[in-house]
C-alpha positions in Angstrom: 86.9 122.2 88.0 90.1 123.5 89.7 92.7 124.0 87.1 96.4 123.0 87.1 97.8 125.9 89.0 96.4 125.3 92.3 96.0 121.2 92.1 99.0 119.9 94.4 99.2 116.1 92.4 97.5 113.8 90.7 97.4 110.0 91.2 96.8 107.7 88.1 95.8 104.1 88.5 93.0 101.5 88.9 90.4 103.2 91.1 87.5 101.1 92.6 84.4 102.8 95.0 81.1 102.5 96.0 78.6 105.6 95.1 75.1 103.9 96.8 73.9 101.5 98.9 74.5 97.9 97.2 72.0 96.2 99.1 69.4 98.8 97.5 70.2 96.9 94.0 69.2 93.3 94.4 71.4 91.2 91.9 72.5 95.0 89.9 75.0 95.6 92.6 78.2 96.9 90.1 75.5 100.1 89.7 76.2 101.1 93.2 79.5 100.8 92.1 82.3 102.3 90.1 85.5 101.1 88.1 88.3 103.1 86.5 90.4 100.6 85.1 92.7 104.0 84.1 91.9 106.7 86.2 93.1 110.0 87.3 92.6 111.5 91.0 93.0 115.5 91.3 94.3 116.8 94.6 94.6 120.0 96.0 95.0 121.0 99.9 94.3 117.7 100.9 90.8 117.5 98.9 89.9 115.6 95.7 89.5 118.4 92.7 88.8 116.0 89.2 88.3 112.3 89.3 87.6 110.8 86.3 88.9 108.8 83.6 92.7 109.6 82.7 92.2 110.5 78.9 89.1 113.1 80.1 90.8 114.2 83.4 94.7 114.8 82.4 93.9 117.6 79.5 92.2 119.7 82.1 95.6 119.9 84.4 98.4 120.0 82.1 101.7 119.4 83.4 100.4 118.5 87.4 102.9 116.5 89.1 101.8 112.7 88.4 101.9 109.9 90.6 101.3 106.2 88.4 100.6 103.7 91.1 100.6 100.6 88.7 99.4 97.4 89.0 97.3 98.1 92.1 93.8 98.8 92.8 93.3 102.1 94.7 90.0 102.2 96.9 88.8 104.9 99.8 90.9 104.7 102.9 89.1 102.3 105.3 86.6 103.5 107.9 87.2 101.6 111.6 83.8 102.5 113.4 85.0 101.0 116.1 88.3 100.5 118.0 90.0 101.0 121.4 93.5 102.9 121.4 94.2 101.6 125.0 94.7 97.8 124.1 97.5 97.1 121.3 99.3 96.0 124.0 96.4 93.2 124.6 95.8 92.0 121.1 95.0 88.0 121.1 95.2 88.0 124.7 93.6 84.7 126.3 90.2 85.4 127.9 86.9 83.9 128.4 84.2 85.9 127.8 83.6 89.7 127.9 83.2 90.7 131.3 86.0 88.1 132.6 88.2 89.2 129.8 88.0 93.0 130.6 88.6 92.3 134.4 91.4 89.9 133.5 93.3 92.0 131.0 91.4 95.1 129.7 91.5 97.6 132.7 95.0 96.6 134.0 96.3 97.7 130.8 94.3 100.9 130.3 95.6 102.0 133.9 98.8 102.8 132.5 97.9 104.6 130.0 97.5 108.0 132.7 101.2 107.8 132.0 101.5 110.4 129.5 105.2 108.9 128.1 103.8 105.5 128.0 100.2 107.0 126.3 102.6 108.8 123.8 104.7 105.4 123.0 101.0 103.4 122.5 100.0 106.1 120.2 102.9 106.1 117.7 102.3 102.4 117.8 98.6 102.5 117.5 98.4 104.5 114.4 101.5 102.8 112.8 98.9 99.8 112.5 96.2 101.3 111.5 98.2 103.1 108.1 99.6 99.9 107.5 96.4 98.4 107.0 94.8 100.5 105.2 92.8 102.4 107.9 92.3 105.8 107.6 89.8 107.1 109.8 89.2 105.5 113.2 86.2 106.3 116.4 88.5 104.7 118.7 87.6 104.5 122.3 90.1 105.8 124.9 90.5 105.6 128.6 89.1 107.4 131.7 92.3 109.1 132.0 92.7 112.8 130.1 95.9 112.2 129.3 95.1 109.2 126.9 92.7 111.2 125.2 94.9 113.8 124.9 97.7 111.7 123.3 95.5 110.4 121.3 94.2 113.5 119.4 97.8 115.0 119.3 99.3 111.8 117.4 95.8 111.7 115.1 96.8 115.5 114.7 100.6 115.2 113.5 99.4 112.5 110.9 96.5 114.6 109.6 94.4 111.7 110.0 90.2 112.6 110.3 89.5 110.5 114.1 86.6 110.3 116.0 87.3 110.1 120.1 86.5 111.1 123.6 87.1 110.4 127.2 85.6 107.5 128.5 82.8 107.6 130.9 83.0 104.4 133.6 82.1 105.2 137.5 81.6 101.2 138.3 82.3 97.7 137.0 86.0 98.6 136.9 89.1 98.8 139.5 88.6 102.3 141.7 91.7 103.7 140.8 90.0 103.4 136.7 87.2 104.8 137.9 86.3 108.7 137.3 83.3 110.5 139.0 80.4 112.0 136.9 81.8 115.7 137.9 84.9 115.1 136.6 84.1 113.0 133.8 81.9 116.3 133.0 84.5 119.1 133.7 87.7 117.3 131.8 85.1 116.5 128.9 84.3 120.6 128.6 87.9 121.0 128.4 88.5 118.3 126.1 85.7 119.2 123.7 86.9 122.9 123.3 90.4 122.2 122.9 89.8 119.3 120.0 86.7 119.2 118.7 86.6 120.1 114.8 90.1 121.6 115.4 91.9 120.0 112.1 90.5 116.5 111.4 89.7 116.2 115.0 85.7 114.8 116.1 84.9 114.7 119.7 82.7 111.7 120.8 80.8 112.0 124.5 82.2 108.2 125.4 79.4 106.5 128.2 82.0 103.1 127.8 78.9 100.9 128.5 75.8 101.4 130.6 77.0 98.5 132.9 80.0 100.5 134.0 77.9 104.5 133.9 75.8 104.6 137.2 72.7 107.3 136.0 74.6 109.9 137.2 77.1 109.3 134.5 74.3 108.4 132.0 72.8 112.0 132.8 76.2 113.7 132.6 76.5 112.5 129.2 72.9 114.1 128.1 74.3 117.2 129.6 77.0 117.3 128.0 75.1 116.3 124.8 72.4 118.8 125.0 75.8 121.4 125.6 77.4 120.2 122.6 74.9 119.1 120.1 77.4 118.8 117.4 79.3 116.2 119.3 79.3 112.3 118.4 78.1 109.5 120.7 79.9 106.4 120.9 79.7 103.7 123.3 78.8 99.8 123.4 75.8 97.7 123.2 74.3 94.0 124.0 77.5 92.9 123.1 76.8 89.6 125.3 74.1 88.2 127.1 74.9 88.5 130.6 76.1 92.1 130.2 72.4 93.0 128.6 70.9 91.2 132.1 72.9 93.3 134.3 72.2 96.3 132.3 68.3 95.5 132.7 69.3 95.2 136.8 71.5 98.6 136.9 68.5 99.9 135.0 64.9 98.6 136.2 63.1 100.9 134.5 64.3 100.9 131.1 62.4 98.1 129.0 65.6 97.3 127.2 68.9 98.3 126.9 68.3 100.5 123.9 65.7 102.8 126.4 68.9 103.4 128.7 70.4 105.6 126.2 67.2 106.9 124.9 65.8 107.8 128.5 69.2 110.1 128.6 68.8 111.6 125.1 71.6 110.3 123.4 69.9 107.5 120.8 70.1 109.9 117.6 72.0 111.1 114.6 75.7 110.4 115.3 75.2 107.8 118.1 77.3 104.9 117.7 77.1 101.6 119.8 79.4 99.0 119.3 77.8 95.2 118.5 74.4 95.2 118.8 74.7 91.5 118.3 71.5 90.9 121.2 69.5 93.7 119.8 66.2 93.0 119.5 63.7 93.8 116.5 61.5 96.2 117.9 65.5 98.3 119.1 67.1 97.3 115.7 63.7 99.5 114.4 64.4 102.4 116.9 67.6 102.4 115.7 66.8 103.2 112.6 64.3 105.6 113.2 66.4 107.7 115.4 69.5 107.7 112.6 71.8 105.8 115.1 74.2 103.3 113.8 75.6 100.3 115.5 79.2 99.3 115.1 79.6 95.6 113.5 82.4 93.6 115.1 82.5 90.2 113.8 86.2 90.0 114.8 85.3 90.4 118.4 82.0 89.0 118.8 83.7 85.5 117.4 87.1 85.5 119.6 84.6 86.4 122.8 82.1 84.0 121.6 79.5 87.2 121.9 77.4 86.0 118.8 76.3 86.6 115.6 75.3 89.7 114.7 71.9 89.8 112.3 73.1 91.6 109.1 70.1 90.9 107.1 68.2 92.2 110.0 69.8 95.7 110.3 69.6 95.9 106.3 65.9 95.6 106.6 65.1 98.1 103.7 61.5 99.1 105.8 63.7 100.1 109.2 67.4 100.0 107.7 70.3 100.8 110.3 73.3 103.0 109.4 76.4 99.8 110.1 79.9 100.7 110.3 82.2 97.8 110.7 84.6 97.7 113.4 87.8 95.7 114.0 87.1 96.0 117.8 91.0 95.3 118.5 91.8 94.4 120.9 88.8 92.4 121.5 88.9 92.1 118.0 92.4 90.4 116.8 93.7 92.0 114.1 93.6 96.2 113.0 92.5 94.8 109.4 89.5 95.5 107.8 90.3 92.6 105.6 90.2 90.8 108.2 87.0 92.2 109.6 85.5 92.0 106.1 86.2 88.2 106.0 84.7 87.4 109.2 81.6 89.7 108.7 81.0 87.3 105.8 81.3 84.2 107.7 79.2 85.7 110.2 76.4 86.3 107.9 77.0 82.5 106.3 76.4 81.2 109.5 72.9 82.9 109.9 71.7 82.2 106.9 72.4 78.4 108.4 70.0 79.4 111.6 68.4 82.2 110.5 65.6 82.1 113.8 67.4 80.3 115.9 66.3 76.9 114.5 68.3 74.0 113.1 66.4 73.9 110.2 67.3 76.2 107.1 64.0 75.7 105.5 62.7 77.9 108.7 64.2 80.8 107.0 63.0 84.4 105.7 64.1 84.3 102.2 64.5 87.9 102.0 66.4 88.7 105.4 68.9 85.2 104.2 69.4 87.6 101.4 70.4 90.3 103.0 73.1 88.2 104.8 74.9 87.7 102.3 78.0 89.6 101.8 78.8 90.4 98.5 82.6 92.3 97.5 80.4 95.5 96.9 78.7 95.4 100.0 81.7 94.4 102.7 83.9 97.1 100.7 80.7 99.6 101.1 80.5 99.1 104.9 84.3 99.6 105.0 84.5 103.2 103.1 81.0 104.8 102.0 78.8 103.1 104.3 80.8 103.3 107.7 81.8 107.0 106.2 77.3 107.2 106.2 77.0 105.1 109.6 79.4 108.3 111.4 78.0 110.9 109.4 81.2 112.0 107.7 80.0 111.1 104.0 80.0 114.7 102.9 84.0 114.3 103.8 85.2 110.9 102.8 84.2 107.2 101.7 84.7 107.4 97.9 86.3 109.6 94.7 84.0 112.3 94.6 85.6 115.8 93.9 85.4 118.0 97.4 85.9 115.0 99.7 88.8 114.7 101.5 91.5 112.8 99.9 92.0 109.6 101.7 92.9 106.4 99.9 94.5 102.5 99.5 96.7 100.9 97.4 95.9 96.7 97.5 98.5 94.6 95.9 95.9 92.0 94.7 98.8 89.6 94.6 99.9 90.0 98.1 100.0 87.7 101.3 99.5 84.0 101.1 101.9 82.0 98.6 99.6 81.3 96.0 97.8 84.4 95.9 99.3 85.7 92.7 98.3 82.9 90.6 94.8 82.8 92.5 94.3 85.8 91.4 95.0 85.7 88.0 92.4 83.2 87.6 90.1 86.1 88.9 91.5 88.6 86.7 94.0 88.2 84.6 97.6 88.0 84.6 97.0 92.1 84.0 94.9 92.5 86.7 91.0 93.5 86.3 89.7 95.3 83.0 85.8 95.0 84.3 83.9 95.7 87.5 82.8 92.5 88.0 86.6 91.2 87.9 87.3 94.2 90.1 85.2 92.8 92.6 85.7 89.0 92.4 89.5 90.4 92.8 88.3 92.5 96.1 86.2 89.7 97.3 89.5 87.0 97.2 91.7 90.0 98.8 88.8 89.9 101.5 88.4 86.2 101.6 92.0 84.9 101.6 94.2 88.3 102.4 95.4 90.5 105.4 96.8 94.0 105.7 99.9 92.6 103.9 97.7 93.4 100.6 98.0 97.2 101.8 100.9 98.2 99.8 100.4 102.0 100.4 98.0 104.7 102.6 97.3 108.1 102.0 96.2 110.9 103.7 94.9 114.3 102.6 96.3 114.1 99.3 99.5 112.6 101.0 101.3 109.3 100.8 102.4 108.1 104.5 102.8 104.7 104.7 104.5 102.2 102.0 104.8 98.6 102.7 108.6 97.2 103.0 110.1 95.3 100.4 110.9 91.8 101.9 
């Protein structure tokens, strides 16, 4: 254990994080789980150093500079697999469904953002949100423009914050003037990739924005580029909606499925990401699995486009599981909150577990997959830290307490946001606030259920606090 000398701080409080995979434990879910109703986090040089109980944990660093965050519950930093830094400016905006909406609203928008002063404005803003609800890592999507990408890592890089991003491949299915060639898309991701990638908390992701808008030229630049840098992410979007999975099959005659487009161009693997997934179908949801790839759930999103539901219980299949990060999808998405996304993903998986096949009749259902649907506090907080952490292959770094990681975390005020949440939530807990884990989690399950990011009193980075919530 580090000792006193070199440990910058320590943060004491009511610590709450996931250490497994809940939906491995049937109905024993609090053992992927852990609950400190007084703990003590260690942190030096931006890393956790000691986590433990307070009465074990303080002897070992006499006199560190102490930080009591009291009567909140501290959790990992949320994990936003999903995300596009070009649309703040488009949250909630009217639109029918996907491809309308991103005619309509989305690339209009995104075309200003070659401006670098109005890029640099949009990034302050962007990340503002993100601290103030309790997101700490993002792999946000950003425009075919260099410049966006750039602002995008240098605002990520003055807050320390650990971000996942890329320029965005499109050559069709988008105004020409959005529109950037394979060649180029190639050359300024090179650059790109050597000036950011694993500089700081910087991750570059090769960004094909969806295979309706990457001719094969594209798709193959981004396998060059892949095979070039190996160490690079993928990120991109899948059979979000049906008519966008037809016209992927007719841009694309002789992949099966829309799963074989990214497979015939060798980028279905270990940190590949693809947004939705909702239209998947079981034989790609195994493929998925078997390559290590991990789709991006976006219940936000998929509901407000009226994309679909998403099959949960499918991509938790313990024979071909899927690595599942969630993803507030904003601005498709309406809201930066995980809460929020938390909430929805449970209503999501409520409403398959109603039609389950397809069919009207819940008797019609697999018993097993209706389980799996079902979204317990301990598994919606485990896709939001240690599971999207596992989806993006960054659980070495972050997603719960565990000395070495980097030292990203929440405070929720359990008794924020609607009027009657307080005395709500004593009923869950106490007028104290939780002394179990299963009153932990019935606590995070009402802050999921009935809250927002005004539950976020405070974010941290690295060890660091950088956003507190105004006293109203």
């Amino acid at each position: 254990m580090e000792t006193a000398r070199n440990a910058d701080r320590a943060i004491r409080g009511m610590f709450f994080d996931l250490i497994d995979d809940p939906w491995k434990y049937a109905d024993k879910e609090r053992e992927a789980a852990r609950f400190l109703p007084d703990g003590l986090l260690v942190v030096a040089g931006g890393r956790i150093v000691d986590f433990g109980p307070y009465d074990i944990v303080a002897p070992r660093h006499p006199g560190v500079q102490t930080v009591h965050l009291e009567n909140r519950l501290i959790v990992p930093g949320f994990i936003d697999g999903h995300i596009h830094f070009p649309q703040v400016r488009v949250l909630g905006a009217y639109g029918n469904q996907l491809l309308d909406w991103l005619q309509k609203w989305i690339f209009p928008e995104e075309l200003k953002y070659s401006d670098r002063g109005y890029a640099r404005e949009a990034a302050g803003k962007f990340f503002d949100a993100l601290l103030a609800a309790g997101t700490t890592t993002c792999q946000a999507f950003t425009t075919s423009s260099p410049v966006s990408t750039e602002e995008f890592f240098e605002e990520a890089t003055r807050r320390n914050m650990r971000v996942i991003s890329g320029l965005t491949g499109v050559d069709r299915f988008a105004p020409k003037e959005f529109l950037i060639s394979p060649d180029d898309f190639y050359r300024e991701s090179k650059r790109l990739i050597e000036r950011y990638h694993r500089k700081g908390r910087n991750l570059y992701a090769i960004t094909p924005r969806f295979a309706v808008g990457c001719t094969g030229e594209m798709m193959d630049r981004c396998r060059q580029l892949k095979e070039e840098h190996p160490d690079c992410w993928v990120n991109t979007h899948i059979s979000e909606n049906p008519s966008e999975v037809r016209t992927a099959k007719e841009h694309f005659p002789d992949c099966s499925d829309y799963t074989q487009v990214h497979e015939s161009h060798g980028l279905l693997g270990p940190k590949f990401t693809a947004g939705h997934g909702i239209w998947l179908s079981n034989d790609e949801m195994r493929r998925f699995s078997k390559a290590g790839a991990a789709v991006a759930f976006c219940p936000l999103s998929n509901l407000f486009l009226g994309s679909g539901l998403f099959r949960l219980g499918r991509a938790k299949d313990p024979e071909h599981p899927v690595r599942l990060t969630l993803g507030s999808d904003m601005g498709g998405g309406n809201a930066f909150s995980l809460v929020r996304v938390m909430e929805e993903a449970d209503k999501v998986g409520m409403c398959n577990n109603t039609m389950l096949d397809g069919s009207v009749d819940p008797r019609a259902q697999d018993l097993a997959e209706a389980d799996r649907n079902k979204l317990s506090p301990y598994r919606a907080y485990y896709m939001a830290t240690l599971g999207g952490a596992h989806a993006l292959y960054l659980d070495d770094l972050l997603g719960n307490f565990e000395p070495g990681k980097e030292a990203d975390f929440v405070a929720l005020d359990w008794n924020a946001g609607q009027a009657a949440m307080a005395w709500h939530q004593s009923l869950a807990a106490g007028e104290s606030g939780p002394r179990t884990i299963d009153e932990a989690a019935q606590l995070l399950f009402a802050v999921m259920a009935v809250g927002d990011d005004r539950n976020v009193d405070e974010t941290w980075i690295a060890g660091e606090r950088v956003y507190k919530k105004a006293k109203v």
